[in-house]
N, C-alpha and C positions, 0 to 999 in steps of 0.2 A: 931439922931441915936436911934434905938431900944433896950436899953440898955439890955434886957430881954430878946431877939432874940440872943441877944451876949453871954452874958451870959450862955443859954444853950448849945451854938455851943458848945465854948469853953469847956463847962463841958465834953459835948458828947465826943470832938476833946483830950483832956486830957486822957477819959476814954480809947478809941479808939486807939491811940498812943502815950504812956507813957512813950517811953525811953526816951526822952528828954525834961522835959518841961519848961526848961531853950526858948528853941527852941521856943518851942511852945508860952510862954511869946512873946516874939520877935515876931511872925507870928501874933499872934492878934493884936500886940502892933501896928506894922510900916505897914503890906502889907492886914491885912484884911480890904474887902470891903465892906458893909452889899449888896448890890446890884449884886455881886459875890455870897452870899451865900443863897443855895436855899433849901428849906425847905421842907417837909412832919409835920403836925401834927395833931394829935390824940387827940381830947376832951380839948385839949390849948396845948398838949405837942410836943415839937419837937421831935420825934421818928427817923425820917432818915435827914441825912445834905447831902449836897455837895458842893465845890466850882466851880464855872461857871466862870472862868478869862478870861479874855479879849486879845489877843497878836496878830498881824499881820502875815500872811502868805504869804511866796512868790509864786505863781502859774504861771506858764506859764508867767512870768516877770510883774504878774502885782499883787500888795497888796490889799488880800484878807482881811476877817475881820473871824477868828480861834477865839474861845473856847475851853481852856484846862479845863478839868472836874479831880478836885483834891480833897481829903481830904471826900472820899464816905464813910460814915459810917452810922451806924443803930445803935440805944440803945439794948444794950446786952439780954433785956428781950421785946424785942419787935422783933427779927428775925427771919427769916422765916415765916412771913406772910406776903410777896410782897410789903412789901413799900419800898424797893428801889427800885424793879421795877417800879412803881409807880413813883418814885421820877425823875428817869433817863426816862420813858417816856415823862415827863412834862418839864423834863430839856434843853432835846433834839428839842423842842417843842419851847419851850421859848429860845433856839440858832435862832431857826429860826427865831422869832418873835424880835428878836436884830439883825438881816443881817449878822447874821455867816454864811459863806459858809460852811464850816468843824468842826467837834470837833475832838476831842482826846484825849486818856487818855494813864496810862503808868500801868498797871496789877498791883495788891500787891501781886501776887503769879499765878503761874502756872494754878491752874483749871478757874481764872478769864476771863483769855480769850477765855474759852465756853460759861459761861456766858453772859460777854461781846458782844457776837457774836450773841445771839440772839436778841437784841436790834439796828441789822446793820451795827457795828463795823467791820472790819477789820484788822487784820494785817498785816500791810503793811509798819512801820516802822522797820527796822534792824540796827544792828550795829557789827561791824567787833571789835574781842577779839583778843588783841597781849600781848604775857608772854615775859618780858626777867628776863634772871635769874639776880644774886645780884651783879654776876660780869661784867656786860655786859659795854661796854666803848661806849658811845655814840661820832658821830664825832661830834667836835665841829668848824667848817666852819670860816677861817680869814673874819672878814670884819663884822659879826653880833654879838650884844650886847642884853646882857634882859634886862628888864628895865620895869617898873609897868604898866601896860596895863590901857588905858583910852579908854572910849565908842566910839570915831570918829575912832579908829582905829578896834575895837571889830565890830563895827556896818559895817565897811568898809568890813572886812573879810567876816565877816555872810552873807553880801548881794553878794559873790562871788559864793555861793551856788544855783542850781535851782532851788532847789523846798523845802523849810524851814523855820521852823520857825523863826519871828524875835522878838529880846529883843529891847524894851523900854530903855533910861536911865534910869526910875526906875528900871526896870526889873536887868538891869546891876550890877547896886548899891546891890540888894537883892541878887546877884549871890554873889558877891565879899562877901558878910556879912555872907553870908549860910557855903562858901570855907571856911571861916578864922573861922567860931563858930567850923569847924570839925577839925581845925590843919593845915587846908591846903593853898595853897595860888595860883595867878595866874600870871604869866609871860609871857610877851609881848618882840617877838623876833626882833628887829631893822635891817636891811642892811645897807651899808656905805651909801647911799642914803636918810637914816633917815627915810625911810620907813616900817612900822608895816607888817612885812612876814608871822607869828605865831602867835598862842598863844593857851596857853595850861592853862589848871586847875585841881588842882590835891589836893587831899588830902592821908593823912595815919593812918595807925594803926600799930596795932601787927604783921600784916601779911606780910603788901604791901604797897605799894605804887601806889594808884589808878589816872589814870588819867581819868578823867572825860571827857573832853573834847579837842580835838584841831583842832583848825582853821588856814588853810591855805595848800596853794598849794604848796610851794615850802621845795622840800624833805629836801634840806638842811637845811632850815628854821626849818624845824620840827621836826629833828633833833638834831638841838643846843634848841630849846624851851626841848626835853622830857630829855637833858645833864643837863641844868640849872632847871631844876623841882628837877633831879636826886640830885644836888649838893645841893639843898635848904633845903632836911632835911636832906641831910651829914647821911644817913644810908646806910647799906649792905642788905636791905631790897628785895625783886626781885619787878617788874615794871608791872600793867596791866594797857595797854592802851587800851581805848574805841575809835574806829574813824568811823567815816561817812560810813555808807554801800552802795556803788552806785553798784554793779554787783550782783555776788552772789562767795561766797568762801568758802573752810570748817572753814572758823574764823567767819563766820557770825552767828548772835543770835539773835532771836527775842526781840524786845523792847518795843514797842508800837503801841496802833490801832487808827485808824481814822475812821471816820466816815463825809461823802458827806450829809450837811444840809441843803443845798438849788442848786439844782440839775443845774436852769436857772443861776444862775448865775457860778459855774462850768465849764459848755458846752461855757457858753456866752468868759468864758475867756481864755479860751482852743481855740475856733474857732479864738478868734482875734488877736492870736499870732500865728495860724497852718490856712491860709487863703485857704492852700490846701486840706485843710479835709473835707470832704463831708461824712456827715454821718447821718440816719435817726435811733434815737437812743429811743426806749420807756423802761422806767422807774419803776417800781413798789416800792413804799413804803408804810412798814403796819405803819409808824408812823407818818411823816409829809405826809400828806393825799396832800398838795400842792406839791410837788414831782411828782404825777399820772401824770405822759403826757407822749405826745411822740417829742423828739427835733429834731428839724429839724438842721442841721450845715452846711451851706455851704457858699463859700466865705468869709469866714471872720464874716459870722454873723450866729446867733445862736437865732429860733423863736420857739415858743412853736403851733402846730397845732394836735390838735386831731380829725379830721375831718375822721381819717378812711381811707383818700385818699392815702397815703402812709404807703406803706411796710417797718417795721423798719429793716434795716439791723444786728440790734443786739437790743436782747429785754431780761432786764435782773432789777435782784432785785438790791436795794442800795446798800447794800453790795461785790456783782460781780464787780458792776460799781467802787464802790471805788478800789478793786482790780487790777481791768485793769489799771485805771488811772494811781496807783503809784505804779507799776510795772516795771519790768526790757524790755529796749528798745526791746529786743526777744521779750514780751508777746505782747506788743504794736503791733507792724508787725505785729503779728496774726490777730489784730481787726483793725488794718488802723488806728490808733490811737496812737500820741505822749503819752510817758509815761515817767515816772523815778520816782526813788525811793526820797520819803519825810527823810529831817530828824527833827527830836525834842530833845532837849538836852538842859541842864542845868535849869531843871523846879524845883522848891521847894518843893520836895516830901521826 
């Protein structure tokens, strides 16, 4: 390991995000990667960081290989002179060159995602906001129990979703340590069946009671999980849940963007789960210069020809393209193309 490569990160990573560095301790300590952390430097100095992490994506039912882009920062007297552009060029670049189909990141603030956007990005992740106020009475359903949530049941849920991120048992472990460093905890909802329905994660403050996350279909279910979250820090606090955005609503909020890193293989897994899609699709990207084609998809299989001899029926930049894909089933229709909405949730930011 490059003890010296670590060392600056962390200094940067400390400089950079200071309110917790108990936290911070913990992140270098158990979940950093040196092969995750990619670098910009200056005459020996590391000037811009980021982290490049590794996690599976579910696409069109089949597992992708996803890069979450975490922890982007610049030395305070070295900004504004494009080395993070720089950096997220070459990042983006080096996703490809590891067989990420996708990245994605999650904004540290509002004007991020213009920026963002010039580098390909899209937004295309959402998440649906519910308030109840302190007095609200959750029903609590005969026949289901909570009870400490374990990864066969975490991982069973998550893979109940279409189009999503999936956590690792590490990844798991790191969630569980993240919840409980902020006060918070996670609860796993059982049916008489002894079957895992829910689960939810949730932490608090002064204000709220924030749920983070929850998984699962069944309403009743998810409603004894957000009773037993309620009951766990025994306050009169009021409740904001975060849940999956599949349509569109007035509780929906932007969250995060993605970005399409390797286009062939995309198209390739899109065609072999939609065997009825016929589409001559050309491409533009100004940064994986591998991207420039035009796809051809039809029957089930998905071939790269730029011969000229066909007319793309939709000809559009990375960006569009990501757009269309992880769109709501309307936009889809327009373009003859299966779509839905991606989610990402529970990442260590």
């Amino acid at each position: 390991m490059n003890n010296d490569k670590k060392r600056q990160i962390k200094r940067l990573f400390d400089f950079s995000f200071p309110s917790d560095r108990v936290w911070n301790d913990w992140f270098f300590n158990e979940v950093y990667k040196e092969d995750e952390a990619l670098t910009l430097e200056v005459e020996g100095k590391i000037v811009s960081s980021l982290f490049l992490q590794g996690y599976k994506f579910k696409f069109h039912n089949r597992e992708t290989d996803f890069g979450y882009i975490s922890g982007v920062m610049t030395d305070s007297h070295e900004r504004h002179k494009g080395y993070m552009g720089t950096l997220l060029t070459q990042s983006i670049n080096e996703a490809y060159r590891r067989g990420f189909t996708f990245v994605g990141l999650i904004p540290a603030s509002r004007h991020l995602y213009f920026y963002y956007d010039t580098f390909g990005f899209a937004t295309v992740v959402y998440r649906n906001v519910e308030r109840f106020m302190s007095n609200h009475l959750f029903a609590l359903t005969e026949g289901y129990r909570a009870e400490a949530p374990d990864f066969e049941s975490f991982r069973t849920l998550e893979q109940q979703r279409e189009t999503t991120i999936l956590h690792s048992e590490d990844d798991f472990e790191n969630i569980l340590h993240d919840i409980e460093h902020d006060g918070g905890t996670a609860i796993a909802i059982k049916n008489h069946d002894n079957q895992c329905v829910a689960m939810g994660f949730a932490t608090t403050d002064s204000n709220q009671i924030l749920v983070k996350e929850l998984l699962g279909s069944d309403k009743d279910a998810i409603e004894s999980a957000l009773g037993a979250l309620k009951d766990f820090f025994s306050t009169e606090l009021p409740m904001t849940v975060y849940r999956q955005a599949i349509g569109t609503s007035p509780a929906m909020r932007t969250y995060a963007m993605m970005r399409i890193v390797n286009v062939g293989t995309t198209l390739d897994a899109l065609a072999a789960n939609n065997p009825d899609v016929s589409q001559i699709i050309k491409v533009k990207d100004s940064i994986v210069k591998e991207n420039n084609n035009t796809y051809i998809i039809d029957k089930g299989k998905c071939i790269v020809d730029n011969s000229g001899k066909h007319k793309p029926t939709l000809d559009v930049s990375i960006d569009v393209l990501t757009k269309i894909l992880f769109s709501t089933p309307q936009i889809g229709n327009i373009f003859a193309l299966p779509t839905s909405r991606p989610t990402i949730s529970l990442m260590l930011d």
